[in-house]
C-alpha positions as CSV (number, residue, x, y, z in Angstrom):
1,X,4.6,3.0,-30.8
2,X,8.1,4.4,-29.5
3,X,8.8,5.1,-26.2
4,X,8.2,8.9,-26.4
5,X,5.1,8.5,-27.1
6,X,3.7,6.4,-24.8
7,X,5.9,8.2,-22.1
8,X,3.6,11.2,-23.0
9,X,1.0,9.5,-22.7
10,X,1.5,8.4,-19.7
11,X,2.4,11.2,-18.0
12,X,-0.8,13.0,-19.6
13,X,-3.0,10.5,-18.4
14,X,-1.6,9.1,-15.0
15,X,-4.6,9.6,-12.8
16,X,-6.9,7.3,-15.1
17,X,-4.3,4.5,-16.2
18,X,-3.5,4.1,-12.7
19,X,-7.0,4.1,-11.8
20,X,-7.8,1.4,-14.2
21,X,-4.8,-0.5,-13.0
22,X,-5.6,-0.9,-9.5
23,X,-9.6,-1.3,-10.1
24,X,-8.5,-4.2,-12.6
25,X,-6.1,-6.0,-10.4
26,X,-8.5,-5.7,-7.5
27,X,-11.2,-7.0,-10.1
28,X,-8.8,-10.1,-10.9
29,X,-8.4,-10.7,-7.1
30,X,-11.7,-10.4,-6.4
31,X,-12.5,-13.4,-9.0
32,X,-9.3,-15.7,-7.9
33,X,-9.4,-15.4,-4.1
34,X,-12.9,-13.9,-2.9
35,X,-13.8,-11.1,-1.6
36,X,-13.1,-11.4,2.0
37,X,-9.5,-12.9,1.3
38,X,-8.5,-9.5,-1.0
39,X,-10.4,-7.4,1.7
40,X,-8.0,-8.6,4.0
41,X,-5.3,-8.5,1.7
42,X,-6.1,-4.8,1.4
43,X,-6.4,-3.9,4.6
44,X,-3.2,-5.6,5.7
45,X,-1.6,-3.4,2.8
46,X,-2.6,-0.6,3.9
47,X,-1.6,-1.1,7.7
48,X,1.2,-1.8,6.4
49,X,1.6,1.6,4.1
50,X,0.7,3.5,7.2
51,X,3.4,2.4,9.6
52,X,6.6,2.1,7.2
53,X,5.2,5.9,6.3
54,X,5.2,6.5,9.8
55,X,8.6,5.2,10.3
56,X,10.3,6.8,7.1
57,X,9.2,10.0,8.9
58,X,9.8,9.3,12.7
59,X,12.8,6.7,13.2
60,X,11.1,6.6,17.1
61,X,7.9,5.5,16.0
62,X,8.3,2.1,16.0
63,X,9.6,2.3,20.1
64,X,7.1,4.7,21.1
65,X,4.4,1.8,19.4
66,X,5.7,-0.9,21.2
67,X,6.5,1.0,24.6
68,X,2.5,2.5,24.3
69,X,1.3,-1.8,23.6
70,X,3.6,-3.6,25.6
71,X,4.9,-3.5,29.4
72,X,8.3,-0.9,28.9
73,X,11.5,-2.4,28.3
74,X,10.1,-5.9,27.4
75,X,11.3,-5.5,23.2
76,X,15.3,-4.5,24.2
C-alpha cells in the first residue's frame, strides 16, 4: 500500500482510527498498570492539557494562578 493511499485513508476516516487508537492504548494500560494507576494517569494528562492550553492563550495565567493560591509576591 503506498503512501497516497493510506494518507486518504486516513484523512477519510480520522474520527474512528483515532478513536480506536486511544480506546486501545487505554485498553493496554488498563491491563499493564490497573485501573486506578491509568485513571490517574489520565487525569494528570488532562490537568495538564488544560493549563498549558490556558497558558498558550494567556501568557498571565500562570501568575494570576499562583497570586489566586499562594500569599502575593511569594513565587518572584
Amino acid at each position: 500500500m503506498n503512501i497516497e493511499k493510506l494518507a486518504k485513508f486516513y484523512s477519510s476516516h480520522r474520527g474512528g482510527f483515532n478513536g480506536a487508537f486511544i480506546g486501545f492504548s487505554i485498553a493496554v494500560a488498563i491491563l499493564m498498570i490497573g485501573f486506578f494507576k491509568t485513571l490517574f494517569i489520565a487525569i494528570c494528562v488532562g490537568l495538564g492539557y488544560y493549563i498549558g492550553n490556558r497558558i498558550s492563550q494567556d501568557k498571565d495565567y500562570l501568575r494570576n494562578l499562583l497570586d489566586r493560591v499562594l500569599p502575593p509576591g511569594t513565587y518572584r
